[in-house]
C-alpha positions as CSV (number, residue, x, y, z in Angstrom):
1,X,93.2,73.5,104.7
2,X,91.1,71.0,106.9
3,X,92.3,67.4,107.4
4,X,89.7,65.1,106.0
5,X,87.0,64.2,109.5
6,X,88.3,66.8,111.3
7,X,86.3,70.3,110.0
8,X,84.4,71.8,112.5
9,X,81.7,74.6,112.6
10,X,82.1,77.7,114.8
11,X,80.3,80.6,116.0
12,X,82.5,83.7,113.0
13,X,81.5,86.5,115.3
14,X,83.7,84.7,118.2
15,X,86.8,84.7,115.9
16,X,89.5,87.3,117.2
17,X,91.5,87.8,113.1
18,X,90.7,91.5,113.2
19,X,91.9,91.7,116.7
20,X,94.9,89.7,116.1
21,X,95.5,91.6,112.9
22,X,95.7,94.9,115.0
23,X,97.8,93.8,117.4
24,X,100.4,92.2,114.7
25,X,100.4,95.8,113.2
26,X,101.0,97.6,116.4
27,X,103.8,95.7,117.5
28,X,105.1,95.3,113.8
29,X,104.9,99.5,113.5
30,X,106.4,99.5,117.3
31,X,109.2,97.6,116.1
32,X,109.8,100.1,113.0
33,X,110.1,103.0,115.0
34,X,112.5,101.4,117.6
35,X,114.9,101.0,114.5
36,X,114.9,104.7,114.3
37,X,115.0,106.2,117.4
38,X,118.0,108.8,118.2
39,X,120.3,107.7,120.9
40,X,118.7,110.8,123.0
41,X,115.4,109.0,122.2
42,X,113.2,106.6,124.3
43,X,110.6,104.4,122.7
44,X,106.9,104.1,125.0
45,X,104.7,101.2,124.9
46,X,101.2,101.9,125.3
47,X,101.6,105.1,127.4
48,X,101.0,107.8,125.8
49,X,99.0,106.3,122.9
50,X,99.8,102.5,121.1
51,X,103.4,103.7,121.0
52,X,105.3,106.6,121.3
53,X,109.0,108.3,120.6
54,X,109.9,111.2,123.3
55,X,113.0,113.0,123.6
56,X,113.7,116.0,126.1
57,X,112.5,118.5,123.9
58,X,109.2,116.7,122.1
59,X,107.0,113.6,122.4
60,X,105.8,112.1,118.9
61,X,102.7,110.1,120.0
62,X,101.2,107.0,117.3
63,X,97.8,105.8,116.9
64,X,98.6,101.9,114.8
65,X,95.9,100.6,113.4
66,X,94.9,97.9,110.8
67,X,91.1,98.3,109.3
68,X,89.4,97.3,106.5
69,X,86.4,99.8,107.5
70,X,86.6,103.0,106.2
71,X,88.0,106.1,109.0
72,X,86.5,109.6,108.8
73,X,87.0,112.2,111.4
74,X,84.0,111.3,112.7
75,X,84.9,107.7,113.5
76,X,85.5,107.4,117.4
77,X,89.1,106.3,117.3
78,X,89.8,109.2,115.3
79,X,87.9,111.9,117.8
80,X,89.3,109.9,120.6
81,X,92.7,110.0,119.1
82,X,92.2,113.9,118.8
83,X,91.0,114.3,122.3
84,X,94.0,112.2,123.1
85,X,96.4,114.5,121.9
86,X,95.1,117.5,124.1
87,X,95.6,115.8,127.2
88,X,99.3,114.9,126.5
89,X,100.0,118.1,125.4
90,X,98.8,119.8,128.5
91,X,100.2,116.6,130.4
92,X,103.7,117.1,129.0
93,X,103.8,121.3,128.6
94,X,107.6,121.1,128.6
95,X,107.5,119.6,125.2
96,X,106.4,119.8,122.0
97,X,103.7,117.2,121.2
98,X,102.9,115.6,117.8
99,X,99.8,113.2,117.3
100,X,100.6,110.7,114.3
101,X,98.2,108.2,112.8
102,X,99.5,104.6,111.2
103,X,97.4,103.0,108.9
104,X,97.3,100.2,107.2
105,X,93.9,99.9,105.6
106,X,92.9,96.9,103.5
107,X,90.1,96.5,101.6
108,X,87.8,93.8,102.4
């Protein structure tokens, strides 16, 4: 809601929402998953993928992301996502790697 003599025009492709949107859902699905880690369980930040669980046998590696655009596997977050998970598994061959996807898709 404007204040009456103080609306202003702007440049919409400038605006950062759908960034800002991601980045509240990261960190929001970051924060669920540190509620649940095991006490033999260490929570990663935007190292392998936008967070990630590990443990000394296995690494759980999640992709967050909040779209309103539809995902196929053809999408390049999902290949790169897929690509992703090859190079931590043969990065980390003393565990067991998992690649998860979080989504929280809206409709426009």
């Amino acid at each position: 809601m404007g204040v009456a003599g103080h609306d202003i025009a702007g440049d919409e492709t400038r605006q950062a929402i759908d960034a800002i949107r991601g980045y509240t859902y990261q960190i929001y699905a970051s924060a669920l998953a540190w509620l649940q880690i095991e006490d033999d369980e260490l929570l990663h930040l935007e190292v392998a993928e936008d967070f990630s669980v590990s443990s000394v046998e296995r690494l759980v590696a999640t992709q967050a992301k909040a779209t309103t655009k539809s995902i196929t596997v053809r999408d390049k977050g999902v290949i790169g996502a897929i690509n992703s998970y090859f190079l931590l598994r043969d990065a980390n061959p003393s565990k067991a790697v998992l690649a998860k996807s979080g989504m929280h898709c809206r409709p426009n």
